[in-house]
MARLUM-830459 format. One line per 10 residues: number of its first residue (from 1); for each residue x, y, z of C-alpha. Coordinates in pm, 1 decimal, padded with zeros to 6 digits. Example, Ala and Ser with C-alpha at 12.3 -4.5 7.8 and 13.67 -1.06 7.14 Angstrom:
<atoms>
1	01230.0 -00450.0 00780.0 ~ 01367.0 -00106.0 00714.0
</atoms>
This chain:
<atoms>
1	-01301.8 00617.1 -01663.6 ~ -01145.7 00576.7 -01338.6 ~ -01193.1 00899.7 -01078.3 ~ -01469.0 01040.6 -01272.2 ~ -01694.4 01236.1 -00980.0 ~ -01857.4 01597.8 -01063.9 ~ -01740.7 01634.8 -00709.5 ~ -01337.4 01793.2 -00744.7 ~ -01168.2 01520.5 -00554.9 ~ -01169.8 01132.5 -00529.3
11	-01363.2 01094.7 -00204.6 ~ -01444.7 00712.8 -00031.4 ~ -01765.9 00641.0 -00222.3 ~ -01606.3 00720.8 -00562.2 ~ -01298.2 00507.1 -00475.6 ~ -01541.2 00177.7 -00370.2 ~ -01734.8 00237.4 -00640.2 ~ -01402.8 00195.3 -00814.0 ~ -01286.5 -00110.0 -00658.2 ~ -01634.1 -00277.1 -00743.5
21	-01537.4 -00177.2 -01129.3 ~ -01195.8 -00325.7 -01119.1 ~ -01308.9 -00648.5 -00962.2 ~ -01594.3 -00700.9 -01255.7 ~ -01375.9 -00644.8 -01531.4 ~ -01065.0 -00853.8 -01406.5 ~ -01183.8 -01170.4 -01152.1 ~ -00800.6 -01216.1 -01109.6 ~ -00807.9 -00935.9 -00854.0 ~ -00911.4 -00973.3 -00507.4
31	-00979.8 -00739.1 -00256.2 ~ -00959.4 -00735.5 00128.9 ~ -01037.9 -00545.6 00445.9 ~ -00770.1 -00481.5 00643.6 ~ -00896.9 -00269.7 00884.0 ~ -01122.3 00066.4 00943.2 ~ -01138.4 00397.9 00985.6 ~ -01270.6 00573.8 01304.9 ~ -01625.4 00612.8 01161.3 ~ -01613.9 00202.4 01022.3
41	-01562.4 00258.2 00649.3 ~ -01277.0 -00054.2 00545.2 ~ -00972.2 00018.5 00467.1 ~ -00956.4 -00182.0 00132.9 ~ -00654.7 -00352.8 00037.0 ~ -00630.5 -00454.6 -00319.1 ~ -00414.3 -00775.8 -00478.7 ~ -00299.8 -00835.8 -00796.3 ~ -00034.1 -01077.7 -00856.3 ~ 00078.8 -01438.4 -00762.6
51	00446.3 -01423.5 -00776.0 ~ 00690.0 -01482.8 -00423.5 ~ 00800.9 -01058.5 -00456.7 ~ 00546.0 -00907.3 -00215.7 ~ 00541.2 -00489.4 -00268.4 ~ 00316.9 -00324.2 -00125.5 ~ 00123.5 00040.7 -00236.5 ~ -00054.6 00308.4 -00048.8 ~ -00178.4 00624.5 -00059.3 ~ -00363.6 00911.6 00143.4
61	-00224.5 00871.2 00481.6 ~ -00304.2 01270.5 00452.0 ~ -00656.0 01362.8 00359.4 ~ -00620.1 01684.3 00143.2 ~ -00347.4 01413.9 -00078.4 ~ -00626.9 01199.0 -00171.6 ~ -00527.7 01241.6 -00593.8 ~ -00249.6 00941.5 -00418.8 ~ -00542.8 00750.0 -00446.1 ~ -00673.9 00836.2 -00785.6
71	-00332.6 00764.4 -00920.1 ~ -00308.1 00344.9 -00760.0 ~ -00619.7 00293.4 -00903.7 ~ -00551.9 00426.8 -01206.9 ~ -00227.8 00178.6 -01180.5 ~ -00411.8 -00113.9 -01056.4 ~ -00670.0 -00075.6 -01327.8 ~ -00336.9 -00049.0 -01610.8 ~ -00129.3 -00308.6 -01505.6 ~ -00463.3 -00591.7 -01459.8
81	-00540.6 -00454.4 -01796.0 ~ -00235.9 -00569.4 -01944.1 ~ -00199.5 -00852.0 -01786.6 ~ -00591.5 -00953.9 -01899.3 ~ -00443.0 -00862.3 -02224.5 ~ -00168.6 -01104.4 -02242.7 ~ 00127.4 -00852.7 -02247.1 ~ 00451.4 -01041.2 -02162.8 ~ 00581.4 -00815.0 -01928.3 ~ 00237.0 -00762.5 -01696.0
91	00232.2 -01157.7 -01708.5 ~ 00609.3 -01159.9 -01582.1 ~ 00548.2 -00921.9 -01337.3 ~ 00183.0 -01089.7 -01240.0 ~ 00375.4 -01434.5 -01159.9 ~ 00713.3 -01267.8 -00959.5 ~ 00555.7 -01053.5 -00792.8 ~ 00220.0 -00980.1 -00588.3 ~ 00088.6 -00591.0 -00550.9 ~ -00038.8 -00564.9 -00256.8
101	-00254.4 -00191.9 -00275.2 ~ -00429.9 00042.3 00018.0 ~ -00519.3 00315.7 -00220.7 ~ -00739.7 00484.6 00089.1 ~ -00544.8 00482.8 00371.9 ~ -00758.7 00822.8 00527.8 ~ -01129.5 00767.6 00392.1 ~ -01265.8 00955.4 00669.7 ~ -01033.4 01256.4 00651.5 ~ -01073.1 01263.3 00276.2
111	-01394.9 01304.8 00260.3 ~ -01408.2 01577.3 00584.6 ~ -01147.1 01736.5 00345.3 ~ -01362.9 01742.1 00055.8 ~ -01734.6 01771.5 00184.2 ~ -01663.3 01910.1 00537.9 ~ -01873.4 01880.1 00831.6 ~ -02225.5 01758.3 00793.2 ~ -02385.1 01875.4 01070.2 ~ -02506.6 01512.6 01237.2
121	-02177.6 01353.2 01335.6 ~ -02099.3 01373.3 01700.8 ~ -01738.7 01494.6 01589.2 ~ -01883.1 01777.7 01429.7 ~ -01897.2 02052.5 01626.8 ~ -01520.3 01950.3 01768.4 ~ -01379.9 01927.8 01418.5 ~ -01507.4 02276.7 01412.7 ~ -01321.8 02362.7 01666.0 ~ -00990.8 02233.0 01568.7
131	-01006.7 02374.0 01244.0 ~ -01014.4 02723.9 01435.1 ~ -01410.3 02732.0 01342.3 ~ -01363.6 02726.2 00972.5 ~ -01569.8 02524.7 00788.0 ~ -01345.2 02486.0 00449.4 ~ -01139.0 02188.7 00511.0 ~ -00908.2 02161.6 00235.6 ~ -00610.4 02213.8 00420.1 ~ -00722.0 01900.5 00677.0
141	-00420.5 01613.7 00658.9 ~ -00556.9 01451.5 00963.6 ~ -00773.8 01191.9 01049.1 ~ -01132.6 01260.2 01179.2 ~ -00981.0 01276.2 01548.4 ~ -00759.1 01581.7 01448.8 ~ -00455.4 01303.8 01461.1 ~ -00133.8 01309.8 01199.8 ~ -00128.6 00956.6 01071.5 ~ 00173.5 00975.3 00900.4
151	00328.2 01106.3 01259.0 ~ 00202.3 00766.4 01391.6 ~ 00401.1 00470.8 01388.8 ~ 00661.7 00372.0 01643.1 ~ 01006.4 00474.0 01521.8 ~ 01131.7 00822.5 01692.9 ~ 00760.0 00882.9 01793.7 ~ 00825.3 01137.1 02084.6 ~ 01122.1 01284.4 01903.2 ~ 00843.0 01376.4 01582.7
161	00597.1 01480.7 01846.2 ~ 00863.6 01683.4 02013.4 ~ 00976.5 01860.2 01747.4 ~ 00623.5 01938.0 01562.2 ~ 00565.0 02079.0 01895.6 ~ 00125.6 02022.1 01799.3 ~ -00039.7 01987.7 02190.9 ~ -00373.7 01866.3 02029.5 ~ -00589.1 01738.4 01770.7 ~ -00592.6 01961.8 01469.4
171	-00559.4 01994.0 01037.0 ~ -00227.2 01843.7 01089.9 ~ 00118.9 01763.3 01272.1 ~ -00093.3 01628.9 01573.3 ~ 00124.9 01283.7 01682.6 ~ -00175.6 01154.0 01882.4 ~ -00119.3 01032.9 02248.1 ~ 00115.4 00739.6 02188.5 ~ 00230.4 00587.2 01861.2 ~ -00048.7 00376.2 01682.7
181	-00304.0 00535.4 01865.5 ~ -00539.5 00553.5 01575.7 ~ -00725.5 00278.5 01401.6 ~ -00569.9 00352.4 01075.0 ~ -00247.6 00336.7 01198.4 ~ -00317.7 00032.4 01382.0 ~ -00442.7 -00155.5 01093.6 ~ -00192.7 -00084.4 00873.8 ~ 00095.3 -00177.2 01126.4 ~ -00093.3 -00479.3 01158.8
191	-00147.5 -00520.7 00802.2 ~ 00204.5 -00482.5 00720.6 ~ 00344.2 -00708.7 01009.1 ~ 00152.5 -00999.0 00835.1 ~ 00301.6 -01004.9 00467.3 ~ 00707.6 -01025.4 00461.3 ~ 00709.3 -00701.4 00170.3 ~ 01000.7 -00647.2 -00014.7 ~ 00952.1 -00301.6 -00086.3 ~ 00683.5 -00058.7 00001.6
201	00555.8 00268.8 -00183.5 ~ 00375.5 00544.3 00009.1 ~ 00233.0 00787.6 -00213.4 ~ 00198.6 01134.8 -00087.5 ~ 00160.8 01532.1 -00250.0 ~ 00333.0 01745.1 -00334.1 ~ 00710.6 01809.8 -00458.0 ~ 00870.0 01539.4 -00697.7 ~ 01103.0 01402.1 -00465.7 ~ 01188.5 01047.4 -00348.8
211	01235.5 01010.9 00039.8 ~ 01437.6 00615.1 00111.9 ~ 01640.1 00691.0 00439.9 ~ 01610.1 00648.4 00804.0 ~ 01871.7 00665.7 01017.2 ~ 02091.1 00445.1 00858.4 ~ 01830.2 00202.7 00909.4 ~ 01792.8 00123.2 00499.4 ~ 01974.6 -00193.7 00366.0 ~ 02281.3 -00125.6 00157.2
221	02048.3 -00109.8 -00210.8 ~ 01825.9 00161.6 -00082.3 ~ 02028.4 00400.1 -00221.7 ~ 02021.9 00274.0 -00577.1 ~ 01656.1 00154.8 -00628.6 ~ 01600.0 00537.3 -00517.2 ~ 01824.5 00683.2 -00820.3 ~ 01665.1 00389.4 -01029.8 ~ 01306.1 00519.9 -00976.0 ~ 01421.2 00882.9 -01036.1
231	01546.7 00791.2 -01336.0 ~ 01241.3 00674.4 -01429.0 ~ 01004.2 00949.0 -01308.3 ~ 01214.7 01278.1 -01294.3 ~ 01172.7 01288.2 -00884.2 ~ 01454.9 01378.3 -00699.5 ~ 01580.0 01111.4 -00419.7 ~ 01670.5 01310.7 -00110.7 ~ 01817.9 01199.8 00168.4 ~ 01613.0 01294.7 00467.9
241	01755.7 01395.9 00837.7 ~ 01478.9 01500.7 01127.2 ~ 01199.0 01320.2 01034.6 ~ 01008.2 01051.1 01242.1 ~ 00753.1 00842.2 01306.5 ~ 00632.8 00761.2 00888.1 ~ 00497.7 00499.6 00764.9 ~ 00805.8 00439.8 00553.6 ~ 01029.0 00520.5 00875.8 ~ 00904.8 00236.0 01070.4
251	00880.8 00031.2 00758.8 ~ 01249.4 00053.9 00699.2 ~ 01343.1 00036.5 01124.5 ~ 01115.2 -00250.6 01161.1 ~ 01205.6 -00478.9 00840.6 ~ 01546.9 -00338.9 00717.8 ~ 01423.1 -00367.3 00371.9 ~ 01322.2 -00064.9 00098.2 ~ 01078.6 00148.5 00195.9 ~ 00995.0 00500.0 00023.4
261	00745.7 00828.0 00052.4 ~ 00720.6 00990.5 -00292.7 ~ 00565.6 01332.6 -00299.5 ~ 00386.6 01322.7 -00593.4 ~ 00335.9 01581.9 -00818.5 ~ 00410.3 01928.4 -00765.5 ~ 00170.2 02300.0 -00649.3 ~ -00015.9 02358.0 -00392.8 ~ -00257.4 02068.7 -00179.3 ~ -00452.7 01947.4 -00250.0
271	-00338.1 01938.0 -00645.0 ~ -00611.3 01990.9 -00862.9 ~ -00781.8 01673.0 -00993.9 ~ -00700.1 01784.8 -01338.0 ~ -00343.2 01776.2 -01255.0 ~ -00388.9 01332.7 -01249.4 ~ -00301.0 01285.8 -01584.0 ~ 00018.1 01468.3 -01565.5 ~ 00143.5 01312.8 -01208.1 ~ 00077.2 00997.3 -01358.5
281	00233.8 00983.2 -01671.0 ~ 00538.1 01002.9 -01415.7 ~ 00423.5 00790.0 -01127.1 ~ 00378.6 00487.9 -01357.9 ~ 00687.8 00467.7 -01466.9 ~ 00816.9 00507.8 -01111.8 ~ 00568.4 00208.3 -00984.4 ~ 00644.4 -00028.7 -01278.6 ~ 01056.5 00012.5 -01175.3 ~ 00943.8 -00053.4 -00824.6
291	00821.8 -00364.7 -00931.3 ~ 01088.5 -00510.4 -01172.9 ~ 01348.4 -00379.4 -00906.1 ~ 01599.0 -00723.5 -00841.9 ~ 01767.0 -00698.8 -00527.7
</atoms>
């Protein structure tokens, strides 16, 4: 089964093991580096499709949220499934539209979230520090330079970093020293800026809500596909004021097309991986909308 690990959290090697799985049982998918991390591990981007509606996936931008990336695989591995099955709708949606899926945006922060420090990296001893010399990292959202990727991207960058008010590299809320700083961010910018996406998903944790504004930036239909994919998951849309520099912000400044954060599930993060199940029984149906969406 997908996300199986007797460690409690879907860390990088688990999630390429993963990817190696999907690719043997369905050809039809293809996979792609799109960038890396700070320490060199790829950010994998996966594709399934071959129809003209690109939509693009992602999840854990924030380190501790890494049961975002449990829950695409899980998706990927559903929807090639069906397709390899011969179910009408997967082969609809296989020939309109192309998935485009970075389940592990933050491999290096998810596993410093889930192993902590090992004693050997060079960053060691400094992520010690800005974790106020605790070595339980749980609560890290951060890459492994103590820098917010989610606070990254350049739309209202120095009004986010302004009003998180975060001087330095830390767990969280840390803007870095100029938008796209980080080689994350950078690659998924970059990785973005070459496919003309329709829509694009950015799974986070934790609070069943549906985030689809910025600054009047969204086109007109924003507003319904956001009621559309609570009705089919349960999530609240909520229309957000003072917030910056997202992935989804710039998405939607940048392209003027849909883009969306949905907090997943709902507790405390990181949510326990037992809790995957449950989230996805309502993410699914949330993704699959996403994807039969007609503008």
């Amino acid at each position: 089964m997908y996300g199986y690990s007797r460690v409690p959290g879907y860390h990088f090697s688990l999630f390429r093991a993963d990817c190696d799985l999907l690719l043997r049982k369905y050809p039809f998918v293809r996979a792609y580096a799109v960038g890396c991390s700070v320490l060199g591990k790829p950010l994998i981007a996966l594709r399934l499709g071959e129809g003209g509606r690109p939509i693009h996936m992602n999840g854990s931008f924030h380190a501790n949220e890494w049961i975002t990336s449990a829950l695409l695989m899980r998706f990927l591995d559903d929807l090639a499934g069906s397709y390899a099955a011969g179910e009408a709708g997967a082969a609809r949606l296989y020939k309109e539209t192309t998935l485009w899926a970075v389940p592990m945006v933050n491999p290096d922060g998810v596993d410093l979230s889930l192993f902590g420090t090992t004693g050997i990296l060079p960053l060691d001893r400094q992520l010690l520090e800005w974790n106020g010399g605790s070595g339980r990292f749980d609560q890290w959202k951060a890459n492994i330079r103590g820098v917010d990727l989610n606070d990254q991207f350049p739309a209202g960058w120095e009004e986010e970093r302004l009003r998180r008010g975060v001087a330095g590299p830390g767990p969280r809320d840390y803007a870095g020293i100029c938008p796209l700083s980080e080689p994350e961010a950078q690659a998924m910018a970059s990785f973005t800026m070459s496919i003309p996406f329709d829509t694009v998903i950015a799974l986070h944790t934790q609070g069943k809500e549906i985030y689809w504004n910025y600054k009047e930036y969204e086109p007109a239909d924003a507003e319904e596909l956001a009621a559309r994919l609570g009705q089919a998951s349960g999530y609240k849309p909520v229309k957000l004021t003072d917030s910056d520099a997202g992935y989804k912000d710039w998405f939607i400044k940048r392209f003027r097309r849909p883009g969306f954060t949905v907090e997943a599930g709902e507790g405390v993060n990181p949510l326990p991986y037992s809790d995957v199940p449950a989230i996805y029984a309502e993410v699914k149906p949330l993704l699959l909308e996403a994807m039969q969406w007609r503008r």
